[in-house]
N, C-alpha and C positions, 0 to 999 in steps of 0.2 A: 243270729237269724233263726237257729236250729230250736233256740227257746222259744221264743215267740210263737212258731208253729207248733209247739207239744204242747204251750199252754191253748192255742187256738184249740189243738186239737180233744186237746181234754175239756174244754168246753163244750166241745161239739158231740163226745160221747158222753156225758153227763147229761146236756140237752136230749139226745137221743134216746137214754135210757130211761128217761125222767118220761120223754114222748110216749113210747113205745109202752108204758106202766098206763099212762093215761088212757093210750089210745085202747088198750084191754077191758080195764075197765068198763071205760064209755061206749066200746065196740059189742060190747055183751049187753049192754043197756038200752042202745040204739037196735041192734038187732033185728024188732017187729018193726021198726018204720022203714025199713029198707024195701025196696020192692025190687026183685030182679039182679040184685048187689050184694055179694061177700060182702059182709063187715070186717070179716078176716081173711082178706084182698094181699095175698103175701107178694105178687110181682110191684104191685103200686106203691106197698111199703116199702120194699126194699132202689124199686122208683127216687123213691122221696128220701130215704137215707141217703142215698147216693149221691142226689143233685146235692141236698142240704152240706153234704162233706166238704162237697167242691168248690162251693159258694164261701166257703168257711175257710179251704185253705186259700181259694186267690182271696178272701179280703183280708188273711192273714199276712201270706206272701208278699202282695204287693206295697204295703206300706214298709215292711220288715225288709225289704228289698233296697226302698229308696232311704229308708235309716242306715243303712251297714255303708252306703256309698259316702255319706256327710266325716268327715274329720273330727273325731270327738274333741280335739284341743279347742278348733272353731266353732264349734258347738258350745262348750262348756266358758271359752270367751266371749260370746254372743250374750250368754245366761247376766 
């Protein structure tokens, strides 16, 4: 179960790092059309890493959860 979640989670900072490269970018480009709004809004970012993690690990967890409880012999006599 402990894999499953480092690969989830390594997905999740991958995706993040990938985000957060885009959102610079695009954040500097968009800039002039903003009115009244930080483009570089660092509470809403770090907002949205947060949720995005957590979303990441229950939909990691919980499949990972109900796989460790199954009998891999009945499992693999099922196949």
């Amino acid at each position: 179960m402990r894999g499953l979640l480092l690969t989830g989670l390594r997905l999740c900072l991958a995706g993040t790092v990938l985000g957060l490269v885009g959102f610079i970018v695009l954040g500097r480009s968009l800039r002039n059309l903003l009115f009244g709004v930080s483009a570089m809004d660092g509470p809403a970012i770090a907002v949205a890493i947060v949720t995005i993690t957590a979303v990441v690990v229950a939909a990691t967890y919980i499949p990972a959860a109900r796989a460790s409880r199954i009998d891999p012999m009945l499992a693999l006599r099922q196949e």
